[in-house]
N, C-alpha and C positions, 0 to 999 in steps of 0.2 A: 594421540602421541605414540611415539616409536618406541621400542625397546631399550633404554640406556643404562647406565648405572644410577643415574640419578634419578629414574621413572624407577627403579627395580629396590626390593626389598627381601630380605634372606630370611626365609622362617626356618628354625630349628628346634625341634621340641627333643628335649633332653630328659633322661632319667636317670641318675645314678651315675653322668656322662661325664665327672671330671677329668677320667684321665685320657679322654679325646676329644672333647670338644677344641681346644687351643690349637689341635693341629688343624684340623675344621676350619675353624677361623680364619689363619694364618692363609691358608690353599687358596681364600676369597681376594677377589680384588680390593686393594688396599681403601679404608675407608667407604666401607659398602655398610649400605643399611641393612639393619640387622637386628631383628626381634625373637630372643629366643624367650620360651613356655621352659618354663625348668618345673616339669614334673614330679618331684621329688620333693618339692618345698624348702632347697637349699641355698637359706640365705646369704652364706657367707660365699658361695657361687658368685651368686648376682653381683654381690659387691664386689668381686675379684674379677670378673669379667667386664664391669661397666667403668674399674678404674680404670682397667687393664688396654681398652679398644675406646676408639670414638665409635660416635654416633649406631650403639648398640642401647637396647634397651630388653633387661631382663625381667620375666613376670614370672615370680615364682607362686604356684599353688599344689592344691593337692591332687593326685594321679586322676586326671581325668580321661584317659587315652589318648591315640595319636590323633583319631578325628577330628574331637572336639579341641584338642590345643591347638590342633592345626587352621582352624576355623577361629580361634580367638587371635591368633597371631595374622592372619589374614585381612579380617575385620579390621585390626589395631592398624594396620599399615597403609601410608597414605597414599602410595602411589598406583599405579596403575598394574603393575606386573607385580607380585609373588612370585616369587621362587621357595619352595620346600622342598627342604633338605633333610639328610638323617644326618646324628655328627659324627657318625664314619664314615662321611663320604670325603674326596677330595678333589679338589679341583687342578687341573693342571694350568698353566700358565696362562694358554692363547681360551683357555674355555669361553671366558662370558664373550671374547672377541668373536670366534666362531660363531655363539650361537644370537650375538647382536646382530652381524653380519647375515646372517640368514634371517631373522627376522623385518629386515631392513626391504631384504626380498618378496619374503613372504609370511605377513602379519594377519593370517586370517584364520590363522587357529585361536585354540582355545586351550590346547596345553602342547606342549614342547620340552622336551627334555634332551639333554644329552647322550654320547652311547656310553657303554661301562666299555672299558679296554677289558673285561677277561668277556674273551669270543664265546667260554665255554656257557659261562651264563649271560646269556643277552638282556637287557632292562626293560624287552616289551614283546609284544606276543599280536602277530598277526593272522586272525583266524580267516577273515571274509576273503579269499582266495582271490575276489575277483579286483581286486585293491591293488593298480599298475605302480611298480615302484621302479621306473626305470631316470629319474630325478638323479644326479651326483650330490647332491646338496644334501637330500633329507628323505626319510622313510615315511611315508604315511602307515602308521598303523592305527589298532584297537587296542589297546591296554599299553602303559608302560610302568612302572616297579614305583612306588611312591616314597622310592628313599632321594629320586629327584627330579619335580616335577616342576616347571614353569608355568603357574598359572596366569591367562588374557585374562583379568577383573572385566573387561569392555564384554566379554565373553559371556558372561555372569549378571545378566541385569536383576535376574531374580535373588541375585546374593545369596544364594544354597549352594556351599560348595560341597566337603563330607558328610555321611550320612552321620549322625553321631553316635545312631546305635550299634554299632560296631567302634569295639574297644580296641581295638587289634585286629591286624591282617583283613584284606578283602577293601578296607575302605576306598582306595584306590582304584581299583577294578571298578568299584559299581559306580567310583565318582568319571570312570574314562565311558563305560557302557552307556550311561546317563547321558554325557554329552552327544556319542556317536548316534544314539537314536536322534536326539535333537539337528542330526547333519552336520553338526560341528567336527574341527578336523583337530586330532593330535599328531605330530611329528617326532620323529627322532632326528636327531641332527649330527649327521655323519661324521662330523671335522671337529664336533666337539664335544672332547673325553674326559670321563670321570675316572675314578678309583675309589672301589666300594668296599670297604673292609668287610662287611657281611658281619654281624651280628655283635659287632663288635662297639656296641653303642652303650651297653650297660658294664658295668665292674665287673669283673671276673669274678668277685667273692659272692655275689649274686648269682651266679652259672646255675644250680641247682633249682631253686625257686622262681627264676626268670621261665626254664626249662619247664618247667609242673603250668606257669600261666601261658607260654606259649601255645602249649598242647589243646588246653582247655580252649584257649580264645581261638586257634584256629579250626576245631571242630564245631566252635561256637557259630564264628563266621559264615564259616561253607555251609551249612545248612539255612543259616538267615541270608546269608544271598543269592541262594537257590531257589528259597522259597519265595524272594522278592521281586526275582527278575523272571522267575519260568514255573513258580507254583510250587503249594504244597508236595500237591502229587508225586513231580519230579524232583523237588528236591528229599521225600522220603528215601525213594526209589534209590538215588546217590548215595545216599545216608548206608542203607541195612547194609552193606559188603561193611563197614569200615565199622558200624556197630558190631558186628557180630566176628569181626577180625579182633578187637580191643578187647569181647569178653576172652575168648581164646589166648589171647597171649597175655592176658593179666594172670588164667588161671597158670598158665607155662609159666611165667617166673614168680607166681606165687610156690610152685613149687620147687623151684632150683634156687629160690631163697635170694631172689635179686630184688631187693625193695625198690632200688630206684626206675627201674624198668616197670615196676610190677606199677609206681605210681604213675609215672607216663601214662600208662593204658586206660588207669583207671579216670584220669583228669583227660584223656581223648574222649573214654563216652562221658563222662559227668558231663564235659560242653556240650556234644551234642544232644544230650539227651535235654537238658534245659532250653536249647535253642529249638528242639523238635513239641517241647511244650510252651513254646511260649514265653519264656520268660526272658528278662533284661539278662545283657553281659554282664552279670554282679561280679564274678569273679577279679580280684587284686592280690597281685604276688605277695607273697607275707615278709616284707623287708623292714 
């Protein structure tokens, strides 16, 4: 089957998301299916959203990261197409039209996303040069931003979609690398535009502590997916400049008495330093 609104399913994993998710919702084509993970385990959410919308179904549990929620809500959904989403993202009007419309063309990918309208940050990254993008319709690339991604389930026979050891950041990437070695094709789809508020997905009273897991997870990441995709070796090698930058500048604002700076640095090597021995993303924002 083809791409419709009735084959298609919205996954949105939330944390601490109430004062954006509605707008979220609202940006979707009227009456779209819709599974959101409320990571946060808030129940009075759920109920306020499943009165609120049809045929939305909320799973509230405890913070399991984006991977793995995003892989329960995938699982849960019956239809053939996924779509994952962040709840800052938005949709503009003709969006899901565009990117059915090109699907209708050309349905032999395995992920597809839309482009973001700010030119200055693009939502995917083409490295293999040799990759002809001279198409009006759509970009083949290798990576695209996983705040929104269209996943082919048909694509998927072996049903592994994120890695789940990655609690934050990179999940994305090594779920688009994964495919592109398998020869599968990700797109971008020229005609059809998002709006991505950028980080604007948690409570603003959380800023500080969201800030400290941030740091931690994505030094956590980059190293575990250095070392997954290109080895130990090389992913050391990436490693020491950013190690040995994080001691340096923890000691500089441990001296000019800036604790919040001084903790950044120190939760940039704590992650890396756990992901350089081995160890699970244990770290959870203290909310």
């Amino acid at each position: 089957m083809t791409l419709s609104l009735n084959n298609l399913t919205f996954i949105i994993v939330t944390f601490k998301s109430d004062h954006i998710i509605n707008e979220c919702i609202k940006s979707l084509p009227k009456d779209s299916n819709i599974i959101i993970i409320e990571n946060s385990n808030n129940r009075e959410l759920k109920k306020k959203l499943e009165v609120k919308y049809s045929k939305i179904n909320v799973i509230t549990q405890e913070n399991s990261g984006m991977g793995s929620a995003n892989n329960k809500g995938i699982k849960l959904c019956k239809t053939d197409y996924a779509f994952v989403i962040n709840p800052d993202v938005k949709f503009y009007e003709n969006t899901m039209q565009e990117l059915i419309a090109l699907s209708s063309k050309y349905n032999d990918y395995s992920i597809l996303a839309p482009i973001s309208d700010d030119t200055k940050y693009p939502n995917y990254k083409i490295k293999n040069k040799k990759i002809k993008n001279d198409d009006p319709d759509f970009l083949n690339v290798d990576f695209v931003d996983g705040y929104a991604m269209l996943i082919n389930k048909k694509k998927f026979s072996d049903n592994i979609y994120f890695d789940e050891n990655f609690f934050l950041y990179l999940e994305n990437d090594d779920l688009c690398l994964r495919k592109k070695k398998e020869n599968n094709k990700i797109y971008i789809a020229k005609k059809a535009k998002i709006h991505h508020l950028g980080g604007k997905s948690h409570s603003i009273n959380h800023e500080k502590e969201i800030e400290f897991s941030r740091n931690w997870h994505w030094m956590w990441s980059k190293f575990y997916f250095n070392k997954k995709h290109y080895g130990y070796p090389k992913a050391l090698l990436k490693s020491l400049p950013t190690l040995i930058t994080s001691i340096i500048k923890f000691f500089y604002y441990f001296l000019i008495c800036n604790k919040f700076k001084r903790k950044i640095y120190v939760m940039r090597f704590l992650g890396l330093i756990n992901s350089m021995f081995g160890k699970k993303s244990w770290y959870r924002p203290q909310i």
